[in-house]
Biopython code that builds the backbone (N, CA, C, O; Angstrom):
import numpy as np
from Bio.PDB.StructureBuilder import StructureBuilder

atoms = [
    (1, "UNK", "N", (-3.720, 7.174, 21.625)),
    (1, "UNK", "CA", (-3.257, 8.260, 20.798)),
    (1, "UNK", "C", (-3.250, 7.813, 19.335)),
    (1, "UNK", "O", (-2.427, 6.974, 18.968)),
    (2, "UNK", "N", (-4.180, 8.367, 18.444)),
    (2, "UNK", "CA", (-3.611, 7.924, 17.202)),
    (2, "UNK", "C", (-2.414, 8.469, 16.589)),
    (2, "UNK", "O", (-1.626, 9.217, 17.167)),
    (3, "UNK", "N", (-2.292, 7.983, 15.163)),
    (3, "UNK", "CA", (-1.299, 8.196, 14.562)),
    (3, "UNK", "C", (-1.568, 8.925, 13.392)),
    (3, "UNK", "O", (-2.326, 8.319, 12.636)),
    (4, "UNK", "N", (-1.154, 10.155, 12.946)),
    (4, "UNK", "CA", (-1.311, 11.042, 12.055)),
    (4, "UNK", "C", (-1.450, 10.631, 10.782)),
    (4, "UNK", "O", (-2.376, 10.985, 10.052)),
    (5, "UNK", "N", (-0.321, 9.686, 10.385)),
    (5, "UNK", "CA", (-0.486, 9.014, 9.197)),
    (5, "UNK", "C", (-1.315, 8.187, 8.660)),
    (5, "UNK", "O", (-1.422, 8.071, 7.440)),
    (6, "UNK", "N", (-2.183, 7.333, 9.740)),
    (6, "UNK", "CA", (-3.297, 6.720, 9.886)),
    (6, "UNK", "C", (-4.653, 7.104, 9.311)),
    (6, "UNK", "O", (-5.525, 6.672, 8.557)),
    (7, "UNK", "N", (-4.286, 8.395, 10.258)),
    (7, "UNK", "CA", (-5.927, 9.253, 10.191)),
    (7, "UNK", "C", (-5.741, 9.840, 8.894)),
    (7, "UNK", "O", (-6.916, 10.047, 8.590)),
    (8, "UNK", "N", (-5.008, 10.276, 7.859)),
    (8, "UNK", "CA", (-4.499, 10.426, 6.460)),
    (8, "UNK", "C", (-4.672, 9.350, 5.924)),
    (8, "UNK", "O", (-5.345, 9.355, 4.893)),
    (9, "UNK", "N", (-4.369, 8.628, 6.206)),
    (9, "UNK", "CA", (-4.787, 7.032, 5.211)),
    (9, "UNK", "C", (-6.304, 6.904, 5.093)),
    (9, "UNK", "O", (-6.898, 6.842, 4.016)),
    (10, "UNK", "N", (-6.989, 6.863, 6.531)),
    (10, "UNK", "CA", (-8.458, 6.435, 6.526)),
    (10, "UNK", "C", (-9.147, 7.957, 5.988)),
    (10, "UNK", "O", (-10.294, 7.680, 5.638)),
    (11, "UNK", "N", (-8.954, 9.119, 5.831)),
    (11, "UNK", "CA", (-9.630, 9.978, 5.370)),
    (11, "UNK", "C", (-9.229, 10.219, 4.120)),
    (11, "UNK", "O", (-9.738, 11.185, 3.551)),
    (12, "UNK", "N", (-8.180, 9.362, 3.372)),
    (12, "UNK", "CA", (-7.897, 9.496, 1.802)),
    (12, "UNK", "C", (-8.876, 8.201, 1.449)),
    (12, "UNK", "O", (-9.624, 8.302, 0.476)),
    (13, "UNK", "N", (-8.872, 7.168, 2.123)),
    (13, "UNK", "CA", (-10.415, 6.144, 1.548)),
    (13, "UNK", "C", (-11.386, 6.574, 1.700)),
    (13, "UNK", "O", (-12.150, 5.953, 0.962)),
    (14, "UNK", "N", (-11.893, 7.286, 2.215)),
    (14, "UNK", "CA", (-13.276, 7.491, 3.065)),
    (14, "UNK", "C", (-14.011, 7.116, 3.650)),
    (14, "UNK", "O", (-13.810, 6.260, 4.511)),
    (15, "UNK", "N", (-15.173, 7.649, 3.377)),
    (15, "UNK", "CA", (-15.838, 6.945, 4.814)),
    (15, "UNK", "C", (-16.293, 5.766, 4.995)),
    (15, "UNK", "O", (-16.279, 5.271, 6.122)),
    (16, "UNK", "N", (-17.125, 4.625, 3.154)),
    (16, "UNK", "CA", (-17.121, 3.818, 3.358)),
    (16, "UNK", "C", (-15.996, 2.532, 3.136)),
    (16, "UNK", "O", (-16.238, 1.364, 2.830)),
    (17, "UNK", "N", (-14.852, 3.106, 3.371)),
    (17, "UNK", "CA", (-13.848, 2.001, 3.905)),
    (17, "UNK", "C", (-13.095, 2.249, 4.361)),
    (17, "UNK", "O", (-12.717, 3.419, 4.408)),
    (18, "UNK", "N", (-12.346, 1.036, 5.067)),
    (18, "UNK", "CA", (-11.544, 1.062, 6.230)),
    (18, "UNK", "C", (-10.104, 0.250, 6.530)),
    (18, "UNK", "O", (-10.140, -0.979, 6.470)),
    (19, "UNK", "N", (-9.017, 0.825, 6.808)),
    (19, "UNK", "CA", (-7.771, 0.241, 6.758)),
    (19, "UNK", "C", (-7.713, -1.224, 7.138)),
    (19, "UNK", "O", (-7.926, -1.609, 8.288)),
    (20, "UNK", "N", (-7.465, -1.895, 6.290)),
    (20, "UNK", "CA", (-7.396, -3.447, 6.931)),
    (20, "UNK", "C", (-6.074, -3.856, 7.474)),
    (20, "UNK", "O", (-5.983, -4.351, 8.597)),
    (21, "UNK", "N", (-5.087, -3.669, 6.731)),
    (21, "UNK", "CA", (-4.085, -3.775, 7.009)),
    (21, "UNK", "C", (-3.001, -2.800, 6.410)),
    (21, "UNK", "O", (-3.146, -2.118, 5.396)),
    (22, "UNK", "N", (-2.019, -2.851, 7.123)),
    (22, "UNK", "CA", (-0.497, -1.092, 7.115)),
    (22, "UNK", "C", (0.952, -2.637, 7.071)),
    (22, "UNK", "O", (1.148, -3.835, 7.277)),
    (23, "UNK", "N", (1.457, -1.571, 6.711)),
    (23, "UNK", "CA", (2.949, -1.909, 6.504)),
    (23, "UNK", "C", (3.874, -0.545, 6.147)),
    (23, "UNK", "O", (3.683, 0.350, 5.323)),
    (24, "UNK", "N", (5.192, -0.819, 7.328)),
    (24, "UNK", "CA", (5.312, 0.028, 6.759)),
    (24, "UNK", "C", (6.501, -0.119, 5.666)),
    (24, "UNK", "O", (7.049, -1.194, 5.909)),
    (25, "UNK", "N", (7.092, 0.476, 4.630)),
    (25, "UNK", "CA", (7.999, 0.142, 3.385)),
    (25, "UNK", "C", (8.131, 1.446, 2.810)),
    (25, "UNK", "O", (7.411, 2.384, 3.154)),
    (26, "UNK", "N", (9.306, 1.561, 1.679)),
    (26, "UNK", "CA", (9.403, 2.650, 1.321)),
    (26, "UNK", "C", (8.710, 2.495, -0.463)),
    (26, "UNK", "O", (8.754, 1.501, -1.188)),
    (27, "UNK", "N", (8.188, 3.679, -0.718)),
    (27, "UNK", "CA", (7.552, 3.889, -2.159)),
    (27, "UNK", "C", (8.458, 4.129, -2.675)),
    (27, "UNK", "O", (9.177, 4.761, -1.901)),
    (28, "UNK", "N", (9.009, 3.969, -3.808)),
    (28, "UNK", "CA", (9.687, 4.727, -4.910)),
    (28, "UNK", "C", (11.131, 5.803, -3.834)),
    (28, "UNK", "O", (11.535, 6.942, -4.068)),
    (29, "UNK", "N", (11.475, 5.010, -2.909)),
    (29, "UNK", "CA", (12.863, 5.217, -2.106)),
    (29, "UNK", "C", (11.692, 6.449, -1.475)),
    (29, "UNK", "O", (12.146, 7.495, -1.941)),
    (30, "UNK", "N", (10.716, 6.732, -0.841)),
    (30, "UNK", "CA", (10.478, 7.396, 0.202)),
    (30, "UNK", "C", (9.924, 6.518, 1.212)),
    (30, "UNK", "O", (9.440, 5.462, 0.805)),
    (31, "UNK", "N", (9.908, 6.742, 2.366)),
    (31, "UNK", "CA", (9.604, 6.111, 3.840)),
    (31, "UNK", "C", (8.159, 6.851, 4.248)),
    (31, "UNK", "O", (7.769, 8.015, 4.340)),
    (32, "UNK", "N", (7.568, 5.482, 4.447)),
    (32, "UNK", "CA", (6.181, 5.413, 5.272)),
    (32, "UNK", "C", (5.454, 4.342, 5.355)),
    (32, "UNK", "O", (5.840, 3.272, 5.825)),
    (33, "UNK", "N", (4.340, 4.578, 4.894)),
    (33, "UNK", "CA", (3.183, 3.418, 5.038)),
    (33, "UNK", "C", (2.541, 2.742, 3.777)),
    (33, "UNK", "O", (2.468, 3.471, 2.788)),
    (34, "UNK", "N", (2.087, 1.520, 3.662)),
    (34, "UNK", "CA", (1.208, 1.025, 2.778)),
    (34, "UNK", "C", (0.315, 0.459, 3.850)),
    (34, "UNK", "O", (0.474, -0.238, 4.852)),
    (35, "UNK", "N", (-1.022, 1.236, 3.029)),
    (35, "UNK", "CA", (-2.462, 0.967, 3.846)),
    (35, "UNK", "C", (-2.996, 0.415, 3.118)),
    (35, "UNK", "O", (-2.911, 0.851, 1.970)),
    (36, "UNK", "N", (-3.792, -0.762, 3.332)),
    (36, "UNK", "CA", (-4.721, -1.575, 2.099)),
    (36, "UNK", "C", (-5.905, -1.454, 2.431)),
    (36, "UNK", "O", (-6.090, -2.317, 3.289)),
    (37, "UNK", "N", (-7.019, -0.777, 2.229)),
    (37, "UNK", "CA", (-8.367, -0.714, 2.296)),
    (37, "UNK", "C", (-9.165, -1.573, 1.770)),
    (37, "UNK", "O", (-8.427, -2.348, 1.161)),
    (38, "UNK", "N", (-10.285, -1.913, 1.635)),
    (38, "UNK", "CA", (-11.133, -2.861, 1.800)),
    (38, "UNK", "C", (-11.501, -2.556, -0.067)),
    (38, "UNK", "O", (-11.847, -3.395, -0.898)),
    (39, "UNK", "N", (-11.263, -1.054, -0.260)),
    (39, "UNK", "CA", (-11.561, -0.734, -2.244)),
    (39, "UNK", "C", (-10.559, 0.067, -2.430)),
    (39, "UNK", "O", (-10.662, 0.887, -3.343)),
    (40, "UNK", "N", (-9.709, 0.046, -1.864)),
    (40, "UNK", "CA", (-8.338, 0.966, -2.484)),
    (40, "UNK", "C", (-7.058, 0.819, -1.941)),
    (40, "UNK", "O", (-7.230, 0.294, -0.841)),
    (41, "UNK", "N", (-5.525, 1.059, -2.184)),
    (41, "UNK", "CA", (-4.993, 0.877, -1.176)),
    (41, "UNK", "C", (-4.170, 2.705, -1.254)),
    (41, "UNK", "O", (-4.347, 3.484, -2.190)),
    (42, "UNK", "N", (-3.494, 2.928, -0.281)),
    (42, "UNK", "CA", (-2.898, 4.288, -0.134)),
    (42, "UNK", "C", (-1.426, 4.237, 0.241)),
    (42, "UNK", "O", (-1.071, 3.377, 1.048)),
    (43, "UNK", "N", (-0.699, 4.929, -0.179)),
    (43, "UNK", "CA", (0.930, 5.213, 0.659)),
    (43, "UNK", "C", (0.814, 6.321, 0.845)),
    (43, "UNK", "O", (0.438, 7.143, 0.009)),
    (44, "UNK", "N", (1.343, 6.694, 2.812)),
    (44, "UNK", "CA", (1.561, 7.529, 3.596)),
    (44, "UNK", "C", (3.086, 8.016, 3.454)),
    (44, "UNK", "O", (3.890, 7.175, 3.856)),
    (45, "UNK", "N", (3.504, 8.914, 3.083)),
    (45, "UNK", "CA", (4.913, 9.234, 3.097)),
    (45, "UNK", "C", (5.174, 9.824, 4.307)),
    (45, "UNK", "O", (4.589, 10.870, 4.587)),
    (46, "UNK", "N", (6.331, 9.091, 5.437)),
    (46, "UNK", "CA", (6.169, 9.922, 6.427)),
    (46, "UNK", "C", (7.756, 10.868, 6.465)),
    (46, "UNK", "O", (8.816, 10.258, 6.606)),
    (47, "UNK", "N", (7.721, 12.258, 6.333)),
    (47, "UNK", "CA", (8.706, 13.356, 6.518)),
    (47, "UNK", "C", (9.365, 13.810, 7.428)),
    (47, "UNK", "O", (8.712, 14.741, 7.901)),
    (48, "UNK", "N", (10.599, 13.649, 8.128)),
    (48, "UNK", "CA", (10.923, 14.730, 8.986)),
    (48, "UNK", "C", (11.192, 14.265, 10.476)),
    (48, "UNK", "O", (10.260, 13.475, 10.627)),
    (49, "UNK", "N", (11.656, 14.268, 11.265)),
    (49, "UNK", "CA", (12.566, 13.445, 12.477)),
    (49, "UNK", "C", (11.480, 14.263, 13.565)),
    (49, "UNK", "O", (10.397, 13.735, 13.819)),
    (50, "UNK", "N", (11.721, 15.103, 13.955)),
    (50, "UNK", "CA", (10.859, 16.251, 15.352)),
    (50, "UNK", "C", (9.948, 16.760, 14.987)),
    (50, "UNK", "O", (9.077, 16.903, 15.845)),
    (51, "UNK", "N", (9.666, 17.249, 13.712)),
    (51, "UNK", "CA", (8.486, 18.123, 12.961)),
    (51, "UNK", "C", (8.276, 16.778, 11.939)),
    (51, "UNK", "O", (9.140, 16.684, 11.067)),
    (52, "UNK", "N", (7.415, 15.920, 11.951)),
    (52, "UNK", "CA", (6.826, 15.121, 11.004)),
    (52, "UNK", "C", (6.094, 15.899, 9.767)),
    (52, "UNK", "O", (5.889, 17.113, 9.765)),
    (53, "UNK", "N", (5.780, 15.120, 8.854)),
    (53, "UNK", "CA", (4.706, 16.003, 7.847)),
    (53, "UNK", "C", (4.425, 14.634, 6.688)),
    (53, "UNK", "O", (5.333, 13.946, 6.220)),
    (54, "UNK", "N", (2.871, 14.455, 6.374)),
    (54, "UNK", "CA", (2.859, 13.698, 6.193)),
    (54, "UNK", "C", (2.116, 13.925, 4.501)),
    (54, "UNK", "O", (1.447, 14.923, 4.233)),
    (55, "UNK", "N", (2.367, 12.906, 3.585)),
    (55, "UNK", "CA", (1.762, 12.994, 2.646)),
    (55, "UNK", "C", (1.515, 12.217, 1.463)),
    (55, "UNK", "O", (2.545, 11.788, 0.942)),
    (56, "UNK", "N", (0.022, 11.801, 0.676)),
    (56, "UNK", "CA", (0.100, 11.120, -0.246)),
    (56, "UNK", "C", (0.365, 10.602, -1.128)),
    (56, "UNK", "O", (-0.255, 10.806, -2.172)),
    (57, "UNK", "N", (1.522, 9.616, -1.046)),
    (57, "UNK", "CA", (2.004, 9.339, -2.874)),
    (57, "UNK", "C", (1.406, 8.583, -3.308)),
    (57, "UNK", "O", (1.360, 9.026, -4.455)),
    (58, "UNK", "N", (0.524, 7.197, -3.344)),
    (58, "UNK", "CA", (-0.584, 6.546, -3.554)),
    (58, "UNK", "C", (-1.606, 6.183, -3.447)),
    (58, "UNK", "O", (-1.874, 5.466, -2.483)),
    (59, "UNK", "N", (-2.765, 6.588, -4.555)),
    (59, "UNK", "CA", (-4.108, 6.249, -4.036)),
    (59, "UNK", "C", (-4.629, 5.965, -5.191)),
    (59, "UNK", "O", (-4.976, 6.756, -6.068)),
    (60, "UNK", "N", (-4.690, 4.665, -5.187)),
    (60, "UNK", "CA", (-5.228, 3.403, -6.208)),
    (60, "UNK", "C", (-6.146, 2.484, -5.390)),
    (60, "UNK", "O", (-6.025, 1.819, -4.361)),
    (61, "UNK", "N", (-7.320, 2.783, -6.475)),
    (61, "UNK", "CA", (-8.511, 1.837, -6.201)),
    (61, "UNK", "C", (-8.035, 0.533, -7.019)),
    (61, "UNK", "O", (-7.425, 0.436, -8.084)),
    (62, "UNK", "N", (-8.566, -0.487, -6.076)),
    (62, "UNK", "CA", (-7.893, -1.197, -7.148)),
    (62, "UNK", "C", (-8.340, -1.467, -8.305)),
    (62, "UNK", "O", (-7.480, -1.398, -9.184)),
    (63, "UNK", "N", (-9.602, -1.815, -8.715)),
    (63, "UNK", "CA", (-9.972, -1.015, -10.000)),
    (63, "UNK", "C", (-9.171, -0.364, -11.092)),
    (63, "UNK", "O", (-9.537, -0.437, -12.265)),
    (64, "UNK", "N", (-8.036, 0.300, -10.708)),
    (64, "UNK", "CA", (-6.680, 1.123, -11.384)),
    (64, "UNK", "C", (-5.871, 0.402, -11.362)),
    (64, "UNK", "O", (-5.153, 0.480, -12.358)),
    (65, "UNK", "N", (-5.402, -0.847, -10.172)),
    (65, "UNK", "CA", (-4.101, -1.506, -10.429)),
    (65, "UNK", "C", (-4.365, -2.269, -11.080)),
    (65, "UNK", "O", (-5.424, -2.895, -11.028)),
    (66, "UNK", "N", (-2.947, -2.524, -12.345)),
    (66, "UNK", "CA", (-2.700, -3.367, -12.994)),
    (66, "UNK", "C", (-1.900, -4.637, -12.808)),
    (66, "UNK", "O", (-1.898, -5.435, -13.745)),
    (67, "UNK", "N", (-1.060, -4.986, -11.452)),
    (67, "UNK", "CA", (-0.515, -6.279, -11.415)),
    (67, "UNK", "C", (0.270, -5.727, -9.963)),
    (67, "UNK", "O", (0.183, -4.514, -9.769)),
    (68, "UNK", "N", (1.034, -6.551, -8.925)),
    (68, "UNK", "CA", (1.559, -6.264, -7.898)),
    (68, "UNK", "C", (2.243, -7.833, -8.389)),
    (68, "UNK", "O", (1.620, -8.755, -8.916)),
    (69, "UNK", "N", (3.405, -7.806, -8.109)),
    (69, "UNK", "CA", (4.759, -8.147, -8.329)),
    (69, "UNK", "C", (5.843, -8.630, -7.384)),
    (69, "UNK", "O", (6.379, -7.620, -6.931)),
    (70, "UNK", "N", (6.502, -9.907, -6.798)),
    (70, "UNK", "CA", (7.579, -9.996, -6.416)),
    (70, "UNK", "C", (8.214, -9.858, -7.120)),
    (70, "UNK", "O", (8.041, -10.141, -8.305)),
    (71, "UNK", "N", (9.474, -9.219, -6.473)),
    (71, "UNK", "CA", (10.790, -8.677, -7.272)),
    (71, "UNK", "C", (12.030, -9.518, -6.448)),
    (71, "UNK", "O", (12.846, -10.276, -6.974)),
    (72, "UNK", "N", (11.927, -9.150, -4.963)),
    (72, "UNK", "CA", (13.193, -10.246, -4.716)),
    (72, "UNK", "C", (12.445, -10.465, -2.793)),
    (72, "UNK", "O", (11.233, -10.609, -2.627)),
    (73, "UNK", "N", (13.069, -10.451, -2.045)),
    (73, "UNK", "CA", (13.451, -10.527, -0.400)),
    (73, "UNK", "C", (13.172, -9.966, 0.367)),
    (73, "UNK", "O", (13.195, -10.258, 1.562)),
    (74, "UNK", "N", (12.765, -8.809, -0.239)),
    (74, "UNK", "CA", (12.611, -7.396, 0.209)),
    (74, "UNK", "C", (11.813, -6.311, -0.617)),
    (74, "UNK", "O", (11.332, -5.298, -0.108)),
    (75, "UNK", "N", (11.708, -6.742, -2.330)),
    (75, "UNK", "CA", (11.088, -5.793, -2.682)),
    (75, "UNK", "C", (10.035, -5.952, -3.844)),
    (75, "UNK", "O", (10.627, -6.485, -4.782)),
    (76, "UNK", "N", (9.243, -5.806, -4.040)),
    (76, "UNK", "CA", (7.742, -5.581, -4.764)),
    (76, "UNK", "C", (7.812, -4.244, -5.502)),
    (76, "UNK", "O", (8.562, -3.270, -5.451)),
    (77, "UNK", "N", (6.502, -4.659, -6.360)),
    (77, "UNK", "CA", (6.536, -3.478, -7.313)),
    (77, "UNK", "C", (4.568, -3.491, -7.237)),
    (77, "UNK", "O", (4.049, -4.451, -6.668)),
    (78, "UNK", "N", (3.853, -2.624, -7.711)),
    (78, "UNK", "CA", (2.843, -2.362, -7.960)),
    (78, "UNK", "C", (2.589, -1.543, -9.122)),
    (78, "UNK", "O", (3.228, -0.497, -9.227)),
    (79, "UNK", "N", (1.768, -1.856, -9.993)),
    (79, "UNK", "CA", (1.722, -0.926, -11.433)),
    (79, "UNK", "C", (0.628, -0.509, -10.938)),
    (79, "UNK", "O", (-0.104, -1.250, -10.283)),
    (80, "UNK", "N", (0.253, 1.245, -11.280)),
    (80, "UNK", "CA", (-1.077, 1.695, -10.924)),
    (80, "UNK", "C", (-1.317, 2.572, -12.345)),
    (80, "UNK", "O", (-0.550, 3.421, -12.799)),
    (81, "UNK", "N", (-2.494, 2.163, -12.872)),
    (81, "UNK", "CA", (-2.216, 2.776, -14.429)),
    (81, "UNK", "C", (-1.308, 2.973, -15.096)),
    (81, "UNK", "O", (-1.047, 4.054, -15.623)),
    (82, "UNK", "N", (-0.614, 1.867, -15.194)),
    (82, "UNK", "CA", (0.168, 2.053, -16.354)),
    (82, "UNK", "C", (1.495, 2.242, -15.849)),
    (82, "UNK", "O", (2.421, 1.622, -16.373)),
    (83, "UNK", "N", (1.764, 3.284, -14.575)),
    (83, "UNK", "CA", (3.311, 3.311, -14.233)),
    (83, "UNK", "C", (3.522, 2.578, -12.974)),
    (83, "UNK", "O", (2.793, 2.521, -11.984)),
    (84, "UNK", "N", (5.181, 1.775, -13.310)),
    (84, "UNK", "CA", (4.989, 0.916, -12.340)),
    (84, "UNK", "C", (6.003, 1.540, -10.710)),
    (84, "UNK", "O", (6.947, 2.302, -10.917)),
    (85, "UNK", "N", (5.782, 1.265, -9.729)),
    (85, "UNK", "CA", (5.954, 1.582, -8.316)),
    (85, "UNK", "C", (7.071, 0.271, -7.855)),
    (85, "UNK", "O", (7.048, -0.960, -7.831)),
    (86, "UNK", "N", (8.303, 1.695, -7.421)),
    (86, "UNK", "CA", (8.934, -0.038, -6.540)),
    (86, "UNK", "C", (8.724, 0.205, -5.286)),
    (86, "UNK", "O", (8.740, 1.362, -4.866)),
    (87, "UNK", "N", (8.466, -0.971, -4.400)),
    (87, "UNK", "CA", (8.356, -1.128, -3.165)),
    (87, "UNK", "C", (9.599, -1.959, -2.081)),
    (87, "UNK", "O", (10.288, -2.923, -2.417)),
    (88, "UNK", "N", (9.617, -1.250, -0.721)),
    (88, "UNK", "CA", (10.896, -2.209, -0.059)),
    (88, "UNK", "C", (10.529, -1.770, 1.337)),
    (88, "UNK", "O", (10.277, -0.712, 1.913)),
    (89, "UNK", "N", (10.600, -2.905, 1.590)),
    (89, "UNK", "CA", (10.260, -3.446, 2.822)),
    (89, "UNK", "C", (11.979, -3.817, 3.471)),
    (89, "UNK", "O", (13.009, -3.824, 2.796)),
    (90, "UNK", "N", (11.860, -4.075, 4.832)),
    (90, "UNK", "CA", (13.077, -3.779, 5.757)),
    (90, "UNK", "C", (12.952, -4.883, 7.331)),
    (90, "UNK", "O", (13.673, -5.451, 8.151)),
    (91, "UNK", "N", (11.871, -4.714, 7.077)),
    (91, "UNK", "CA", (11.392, -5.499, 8.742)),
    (91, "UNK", "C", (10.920, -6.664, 8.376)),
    (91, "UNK", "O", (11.197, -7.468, 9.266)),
    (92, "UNK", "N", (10.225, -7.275, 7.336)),
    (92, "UNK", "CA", (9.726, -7.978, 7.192)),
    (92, "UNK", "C", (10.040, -8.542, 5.284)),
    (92, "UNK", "O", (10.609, -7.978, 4.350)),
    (93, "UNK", "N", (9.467, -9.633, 5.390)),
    (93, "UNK", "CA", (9.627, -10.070, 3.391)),
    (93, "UNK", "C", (8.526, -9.116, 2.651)),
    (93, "UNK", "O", (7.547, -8.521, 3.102)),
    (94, "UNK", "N", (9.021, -9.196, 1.463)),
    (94, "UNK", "CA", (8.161, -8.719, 0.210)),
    (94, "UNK", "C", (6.875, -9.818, 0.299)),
    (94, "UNK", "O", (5.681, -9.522, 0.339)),
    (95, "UNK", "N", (7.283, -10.749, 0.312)),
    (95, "UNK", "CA", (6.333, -12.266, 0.350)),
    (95, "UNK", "C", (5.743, -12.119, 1.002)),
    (95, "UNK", "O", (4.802, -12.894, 0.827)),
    (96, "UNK", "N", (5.527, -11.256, 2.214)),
    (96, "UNK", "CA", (4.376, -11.370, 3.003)),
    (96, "UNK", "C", (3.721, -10.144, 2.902)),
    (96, "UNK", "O", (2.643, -10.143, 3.497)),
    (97, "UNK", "N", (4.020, -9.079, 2.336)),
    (97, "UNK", "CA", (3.297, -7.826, 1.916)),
    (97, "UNK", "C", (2.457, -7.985, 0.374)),
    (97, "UNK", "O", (1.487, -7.382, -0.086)),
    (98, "UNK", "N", (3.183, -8.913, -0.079)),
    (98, "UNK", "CA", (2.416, -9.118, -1.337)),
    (98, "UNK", "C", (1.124, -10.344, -1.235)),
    (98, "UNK", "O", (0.195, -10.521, -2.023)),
    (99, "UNK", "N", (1.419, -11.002, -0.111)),
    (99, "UNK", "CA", (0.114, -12.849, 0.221)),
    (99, "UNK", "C", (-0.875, -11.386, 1.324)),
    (99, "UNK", "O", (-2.065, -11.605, 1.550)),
    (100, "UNK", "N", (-0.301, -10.183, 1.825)),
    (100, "UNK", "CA", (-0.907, -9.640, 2.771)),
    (100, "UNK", "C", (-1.959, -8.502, 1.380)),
    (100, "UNK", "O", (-2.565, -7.567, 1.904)),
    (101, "UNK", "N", (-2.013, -8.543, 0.838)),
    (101, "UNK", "CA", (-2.119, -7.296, -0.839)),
    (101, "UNK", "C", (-3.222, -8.594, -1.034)),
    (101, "UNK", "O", (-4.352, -8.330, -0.623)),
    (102, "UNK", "N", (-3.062, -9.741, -1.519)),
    (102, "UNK", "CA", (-3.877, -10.962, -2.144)),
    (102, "UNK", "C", (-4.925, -10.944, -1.203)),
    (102, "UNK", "O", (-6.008, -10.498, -1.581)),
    (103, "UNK", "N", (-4.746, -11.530, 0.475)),
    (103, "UNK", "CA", (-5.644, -11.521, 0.540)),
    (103, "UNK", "C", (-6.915, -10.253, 0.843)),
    (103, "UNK", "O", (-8.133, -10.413, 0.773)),
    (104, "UNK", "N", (-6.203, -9.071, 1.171)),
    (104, "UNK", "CA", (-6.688, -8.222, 1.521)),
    (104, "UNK", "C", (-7.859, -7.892, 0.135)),
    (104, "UNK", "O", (-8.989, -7.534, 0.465)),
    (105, "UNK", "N", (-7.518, -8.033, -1.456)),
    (105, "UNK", "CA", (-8.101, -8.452, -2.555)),
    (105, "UNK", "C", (-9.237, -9.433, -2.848)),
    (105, "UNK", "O", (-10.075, -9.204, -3.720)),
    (106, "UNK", "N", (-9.236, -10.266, -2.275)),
    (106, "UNK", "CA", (-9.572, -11.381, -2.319)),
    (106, "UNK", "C", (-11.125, -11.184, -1.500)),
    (106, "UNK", "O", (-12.190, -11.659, -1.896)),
    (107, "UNK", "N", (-10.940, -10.442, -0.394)),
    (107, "UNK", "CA", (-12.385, -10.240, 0.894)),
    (107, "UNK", "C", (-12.924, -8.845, 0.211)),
    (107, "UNK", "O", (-13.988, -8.428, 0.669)),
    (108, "UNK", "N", (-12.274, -8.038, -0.890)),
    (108, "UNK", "CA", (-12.956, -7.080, -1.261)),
    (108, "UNK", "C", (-14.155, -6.802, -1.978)),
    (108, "UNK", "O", (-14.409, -7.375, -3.038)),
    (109, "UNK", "N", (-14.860, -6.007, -1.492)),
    (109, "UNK", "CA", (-16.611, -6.031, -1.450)),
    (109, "UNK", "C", (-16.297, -5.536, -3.563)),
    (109, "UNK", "O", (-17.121, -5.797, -4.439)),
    (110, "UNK", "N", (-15.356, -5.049, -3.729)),
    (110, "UNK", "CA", (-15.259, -4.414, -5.254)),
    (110, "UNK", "C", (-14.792, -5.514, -6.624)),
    (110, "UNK", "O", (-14.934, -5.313, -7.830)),
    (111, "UNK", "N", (-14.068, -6.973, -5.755)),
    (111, "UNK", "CA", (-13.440, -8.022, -6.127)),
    (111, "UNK", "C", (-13.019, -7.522, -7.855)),
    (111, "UNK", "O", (-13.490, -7.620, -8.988)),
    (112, "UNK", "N", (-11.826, -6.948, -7.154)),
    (112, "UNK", "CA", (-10.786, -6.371, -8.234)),
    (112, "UNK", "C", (-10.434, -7.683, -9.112)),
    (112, "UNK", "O", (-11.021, -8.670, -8.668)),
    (113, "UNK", "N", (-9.578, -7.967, -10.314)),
    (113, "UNK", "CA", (-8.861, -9.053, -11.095)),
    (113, "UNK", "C", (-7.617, -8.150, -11.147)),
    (113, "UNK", "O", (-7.264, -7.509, -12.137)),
    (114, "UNK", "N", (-6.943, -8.183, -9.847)),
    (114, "UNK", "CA", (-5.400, -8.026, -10.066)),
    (114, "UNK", "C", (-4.648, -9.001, -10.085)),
    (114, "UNK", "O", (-4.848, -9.834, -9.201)),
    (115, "UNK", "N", (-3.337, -9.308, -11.242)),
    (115, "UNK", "CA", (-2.369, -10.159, -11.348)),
    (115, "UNK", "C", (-1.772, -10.128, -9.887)),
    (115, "UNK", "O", (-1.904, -9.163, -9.134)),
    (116, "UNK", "N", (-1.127, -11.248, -9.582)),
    (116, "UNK", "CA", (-0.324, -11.219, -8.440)),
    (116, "UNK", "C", (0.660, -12.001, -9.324)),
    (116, "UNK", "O", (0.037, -12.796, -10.027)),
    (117, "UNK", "N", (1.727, -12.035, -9.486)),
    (117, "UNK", "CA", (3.308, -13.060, -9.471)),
    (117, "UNK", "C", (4.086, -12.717, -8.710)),
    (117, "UNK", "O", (3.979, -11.756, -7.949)),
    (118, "UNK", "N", (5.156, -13.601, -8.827)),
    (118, "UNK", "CA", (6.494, -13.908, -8.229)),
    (118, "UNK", "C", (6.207, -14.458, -6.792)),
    (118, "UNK", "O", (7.110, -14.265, -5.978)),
    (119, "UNK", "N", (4.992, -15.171, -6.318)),
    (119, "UNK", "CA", (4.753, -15.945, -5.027)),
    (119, "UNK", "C", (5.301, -17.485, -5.129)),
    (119, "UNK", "O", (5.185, -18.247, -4.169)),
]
sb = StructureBuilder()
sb.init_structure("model")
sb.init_model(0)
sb.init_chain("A")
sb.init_seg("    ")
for serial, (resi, resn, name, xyz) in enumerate(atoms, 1):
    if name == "N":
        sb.init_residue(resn, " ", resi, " ")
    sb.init_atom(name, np.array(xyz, "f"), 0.0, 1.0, " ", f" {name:<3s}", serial, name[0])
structure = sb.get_structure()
């Protein structure tokens, strides 16, 4: 069975790329997903307890981002033109969503020059 938010992630990259890796964390205090694509990454906002509803708050090639950021234990930031994004994670460290952001950067066919600190 897929997952709704998924199939929204991979049809906001398109067709030639593909989710490498998800997490899920909240954007700017909303709850869902960070999808990192192979030339962009996306946040899935997911809505609603019995009736879900799902929807885009980020879609930065990286090409557009300007730096991704530790902040503390739990939370990261991402600047995407210019305005910057806080991120928070719950299940897991910031530290590993941000080394998971690097390398996902790093194998990209577009080989972005995004800052990484606070590792």
């Amino acid at each position: 069975m897929s997952k709704p938010w998924l199939d929204l992630a991979e049809k906001t990259l398109g067709p030639d790329d593909t989710v490498e890796r998800t997490y899920s964390c909240n954007f700017n205090k909303q709850n869902g997903y960070l999808c990192l694509g192979r030339k962009k990454m996306v946040f899935v906002n997911v809505k609603g307890f019995l009736r879900k509803s799902y929807e885009v708050l980020l879609d930065a090639p990286y090409s557009e981002v300007d730096e991704v950021k530790l902040v503390s234990r739990y939370n990261f930031e991402i600047t995407h033109n210019g305005e910057t994004h806080q991120l928070q994670t719950s299940d897991i460290t910031a530290k590993i969503v941000v080394e998971g952001i690097e390398d996902v950067i790093k194998s990209s066919p577009v080989k972005p020059k995004i800052p990484i600190s606070g590792l």
